[in-house]
C-alpha positions, 0 to 999 in steps of 0.5 A, a space after each residue: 556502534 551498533 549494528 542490526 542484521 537483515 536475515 533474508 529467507 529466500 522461497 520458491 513457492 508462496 504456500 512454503 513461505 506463508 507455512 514458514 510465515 505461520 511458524 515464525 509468529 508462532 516462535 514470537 519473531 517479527 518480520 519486517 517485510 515480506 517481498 513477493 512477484 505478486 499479491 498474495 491472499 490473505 497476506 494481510 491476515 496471516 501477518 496480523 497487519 491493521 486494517 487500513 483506511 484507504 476505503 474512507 479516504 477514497 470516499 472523502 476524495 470522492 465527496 470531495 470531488 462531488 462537492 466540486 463538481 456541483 459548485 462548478 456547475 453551480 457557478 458556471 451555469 447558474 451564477 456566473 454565465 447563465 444560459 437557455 440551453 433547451 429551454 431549461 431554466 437558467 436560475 436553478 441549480 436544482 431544476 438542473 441537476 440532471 444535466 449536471 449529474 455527468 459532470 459531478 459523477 466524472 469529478 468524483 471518479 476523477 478526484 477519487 482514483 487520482 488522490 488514492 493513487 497520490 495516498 498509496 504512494 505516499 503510503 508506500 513512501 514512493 517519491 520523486 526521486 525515491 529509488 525502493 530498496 529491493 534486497 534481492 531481485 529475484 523477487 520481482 520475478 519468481 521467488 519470494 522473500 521474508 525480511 527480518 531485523 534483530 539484534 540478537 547474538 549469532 547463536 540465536 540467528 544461527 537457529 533462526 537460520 536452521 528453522 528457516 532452511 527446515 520450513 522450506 527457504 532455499 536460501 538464507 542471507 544475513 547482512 550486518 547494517 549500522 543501526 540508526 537512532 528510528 530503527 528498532 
């Protein structure tokens, strides 16, 4: 059976463990996950993660909440169930558009924010049902964390463990976990 093992560097302030961050890449060790009580600033960049495109989704789900907000006007108020509201013609979407343009921008804004917040979650793999793994509490609270998985032997990880304690962790745990055929 093989086993991966989770090294947890624990850190009191954030600039130790984005300088701790720093070293580590430099060192070529690969860090799984990073936990933090709060956003940190380039974060993103210090990990060298890939740019997202959550900004195209929320413009497709916007367009798409555009979309259905002139078809609903469309058929409501022209097609199925023409009315003279004020004089306005009822056999013209287009003459009508301002009229309109409350409801289409609310469908835009209401598409757009409730389908990212259904993305980031599916991105985040937060379902129903679904209860995270937080390794260490604290971290909701004041302390924040560096996760790293190897299978290297004990001596390696010892010297991790050193260069972590060195750059600033005030603790360092490693749990030993079975390793499933997707990790690693």
């Amino acid at each position: 059976m093989d086993f991966i093992q989770h090294i947890h560097a624990l850190y009191d302030r954030d600039d130790l463990m984005i300088n701790s961050i720093k070293i580590l890449k430099k060192n070529g060790i690969n860090i799984h996950e990073i936990y933090s009580p709060f956003p940190i600033h380039h974060l993103n960049d210090v990990l060298e993660l890939k740019k997202t495109h959550l900004s195209f989704f929320s413009f497709i789900y916007g367009l798409l909440g555009f979309l259905t907000g002139s078809v609903l006007t469309w058929y409501t108020m022209i097609w199925d169930w023409p009315q003279n509201i004020g004089g306005k013609p009822s056999f013209s979407w287009i003459r009508n558009i301002p009229s309109f343009v409350p409801v289409i921008f609310e469908l835009s804004i209401f598409f757009s924010a409730h389908f990212m917040c259904i993305t980031y979650l599916i991105q985040c793999r937060l379902f129903p049902g679904f209860i995270p793994k937080n390794p260490d509490p604290r971290t909701t609270n004041n302390m924040f964390l560096i996760e790293i998985h190897t299978t290297k032997k004990n001596t390696e990880n010892k010297k991790l463990m050193s260069l972590l304690k060195k750059n600033g962790a005030m603790e360092v745990n490693i749990k030993k976990m079975k390793m499933n055929s997707n990790q690693l």
